[in-house]
N, C-alpha and C positions, 0 to 999 in steps of 0.2 A: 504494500500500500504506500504511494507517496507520501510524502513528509506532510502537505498542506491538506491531507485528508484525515489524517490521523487524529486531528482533532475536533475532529464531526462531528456531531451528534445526529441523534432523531431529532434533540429538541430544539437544536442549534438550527439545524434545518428549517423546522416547523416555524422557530421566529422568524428566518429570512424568508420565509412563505409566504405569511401572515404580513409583512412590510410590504411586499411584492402587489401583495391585495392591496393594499392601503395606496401603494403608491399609483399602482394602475386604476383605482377608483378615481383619484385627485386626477389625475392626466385625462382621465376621461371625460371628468365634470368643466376642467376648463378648455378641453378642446372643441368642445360642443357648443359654446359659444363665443364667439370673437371680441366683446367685450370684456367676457370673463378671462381670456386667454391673456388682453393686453395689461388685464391689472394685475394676473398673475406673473407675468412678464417684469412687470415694475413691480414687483414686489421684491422679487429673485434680484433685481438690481439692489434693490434699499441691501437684501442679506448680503450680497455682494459686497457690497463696502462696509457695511457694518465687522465683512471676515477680514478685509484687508486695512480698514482701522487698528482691528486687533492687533493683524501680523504686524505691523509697522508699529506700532505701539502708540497709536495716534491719540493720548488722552481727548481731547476737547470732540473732535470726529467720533470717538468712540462713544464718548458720554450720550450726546444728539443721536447717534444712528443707534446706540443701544434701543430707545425709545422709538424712533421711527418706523418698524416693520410695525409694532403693534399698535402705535396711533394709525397706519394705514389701514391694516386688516380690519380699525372699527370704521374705520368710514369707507369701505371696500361694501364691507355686510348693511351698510345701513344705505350708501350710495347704489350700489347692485341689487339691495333685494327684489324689485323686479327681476334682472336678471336670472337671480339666483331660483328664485319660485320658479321662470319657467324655466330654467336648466332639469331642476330635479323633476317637473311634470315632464318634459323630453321626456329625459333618462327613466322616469316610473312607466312611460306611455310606450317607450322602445320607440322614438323617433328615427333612428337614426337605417334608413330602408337598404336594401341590400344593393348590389351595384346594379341589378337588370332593373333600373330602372323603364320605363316606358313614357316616354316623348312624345307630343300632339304630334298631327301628322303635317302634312302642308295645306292641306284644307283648314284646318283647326287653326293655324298660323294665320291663313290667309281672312277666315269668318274674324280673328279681334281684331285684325290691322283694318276690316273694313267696318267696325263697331265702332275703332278707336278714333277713326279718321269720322265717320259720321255725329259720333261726340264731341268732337274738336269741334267741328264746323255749325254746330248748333250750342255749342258752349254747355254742353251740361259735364259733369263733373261725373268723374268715374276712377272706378281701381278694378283693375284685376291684376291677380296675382296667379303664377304658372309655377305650381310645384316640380321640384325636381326630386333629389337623393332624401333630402329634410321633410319627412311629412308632416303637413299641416294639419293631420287633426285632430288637436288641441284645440284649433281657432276653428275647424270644421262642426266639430260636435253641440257649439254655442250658436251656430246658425242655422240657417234654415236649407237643410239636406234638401239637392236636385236631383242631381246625378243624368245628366240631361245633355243631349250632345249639343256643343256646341255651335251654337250659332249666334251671326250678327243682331239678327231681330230680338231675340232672346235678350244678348246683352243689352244692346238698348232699351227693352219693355222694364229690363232690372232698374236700368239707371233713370229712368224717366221721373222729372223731380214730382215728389208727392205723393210716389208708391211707396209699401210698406219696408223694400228694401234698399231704396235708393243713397243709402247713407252708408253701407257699411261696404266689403267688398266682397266679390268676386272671386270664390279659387278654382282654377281648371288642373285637372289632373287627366296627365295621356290628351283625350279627345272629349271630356264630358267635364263640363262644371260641375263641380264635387257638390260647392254650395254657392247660399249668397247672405247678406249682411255681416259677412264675419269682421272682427272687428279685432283689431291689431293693439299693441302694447307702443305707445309711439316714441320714438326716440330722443333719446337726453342729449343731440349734440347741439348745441349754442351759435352752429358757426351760419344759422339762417336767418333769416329777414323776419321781423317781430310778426309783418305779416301773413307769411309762412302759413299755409291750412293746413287742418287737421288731416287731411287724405295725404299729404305729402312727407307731416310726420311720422303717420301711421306704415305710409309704404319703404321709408327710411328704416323705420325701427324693425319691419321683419326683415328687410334685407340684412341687417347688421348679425341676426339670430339663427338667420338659415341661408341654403344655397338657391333660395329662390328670384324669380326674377317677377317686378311686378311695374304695368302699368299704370300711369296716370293722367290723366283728363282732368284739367286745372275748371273750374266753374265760373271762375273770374273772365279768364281771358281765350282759355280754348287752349292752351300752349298743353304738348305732349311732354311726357319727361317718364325716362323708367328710373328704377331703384334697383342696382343689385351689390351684392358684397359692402354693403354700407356706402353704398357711391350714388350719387344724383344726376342723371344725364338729360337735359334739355333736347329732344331730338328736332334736328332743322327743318325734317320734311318727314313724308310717307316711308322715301327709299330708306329712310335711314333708319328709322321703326325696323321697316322688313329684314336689314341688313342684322341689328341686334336680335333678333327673334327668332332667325336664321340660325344665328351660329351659337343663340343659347337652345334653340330646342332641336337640332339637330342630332 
């Protein structure tokens, strides 16, 4: 038996098991959401220098970043707990779907680009959101189940102001809208305009939480704009809609 085994145990084992759980739960829970991932991220910096305080023998650096990882972890848990709530509903629900995903087809593409475009041009406000790997439902099971294939007329009977569901949004899965009013968790980033609606924050803040991609039809002014990976894109025309829809639902 080699030298670096001889001191093994069963129970030595069983602790580095039992860590292994511990540590792949934590990886799990912040990989699943990309806010949660980034404060994790800055967290591992704060320890980071709090180790190299030490090693350098940085009294004054030490003192301050002794303190620092755990003033952040309270305002982590108190600033994240949306986050944190749907993370573990995810993770309780099994969000997280297998890679055979299944994609609309080019019908399906083509029925919202010409919903999205006849929304725009009549200026009513709309969201749809196009699931991918991340399933939505979470947000599904709190609205009103269709399951309904896709089409333009449909999305606009949805959005038509002063129907029961015209406020909330839209999720298509594959070829069939799953649901409609579903209503999103909207996002905490600051870097938008006071006047900024609530359809815009809403489609920011799932994009930030999952791999989805979501439309929007402004109410105000008719302008188109998607949402995905936490990013806001103003689209200049139709082609340029088809072109993101393309190479996200392909």
């Amino acid at each position: 038996m080699p030298n670096w085994a001889q001191g093994l145990s069963f129970w030595m084992l069983l602790d580095f098991y039992l860590i292994f759980i511990l540590v792949l739960l934590i990886l799990r829970f912040v990989l699943h959401n990309k806010r949660m991932f980034s404060m994790f991220i800055f967290y591992l910096f704060l320890l980071a220098i709090l180790w190299l305080s030490s090693t350098l023998e940085l009294p004054i650096s030490k003192d301050i970043y002794m303190m620092a990882p755990w003033v952040f972890l309270f305002f982590m848990i108190i600033i994240g707990a949306p986050d944190i709530r749907l993370t573990l509903e995810s993770l309780w629900k099994e969000t997280a779907k297998s890679s055979a995903v299944m994609m609309g087809s080019d019908r399906t593409k083509n029925e919202i680009i010409k919903a999205v475009t006849l929304l725009s041009k009549n200026k009513i406000g709309g969201l749809i959101t196009i699931e991918k790997f991340n399933t939505l439902d979470q947000y599904s099971e709190r609205a009103i189940m269709l399951n309904a294939d896709v089409s333009h007329e449909l999305l606009i009977n949805i959005f038509t102001p002063n129907t029961p569901l015209h406020d909330g949004a839209v999720i298509v899965r594959g070829d069939k809208i799953l649901c409609a009013g579903a209503y999103y968790v909207l996002t905490s980033n600051e870097n938008f305009e006071k006047t900024t609606g609530s359809r815009h924050r809403a489609a920011l803040g799932i994009s930030e939480i999952t791999d989805s991609l979501t439309v929007i039809v402004s109410e105000e002014t008719g302008s188109i704009s998607i949402a995905i990976n936490g990013v806001m894109t103003k689209m200049k025309d139709e082609n340029a809609l088809n072109e993101y829809l393309s190479l996200f639902m392909k």
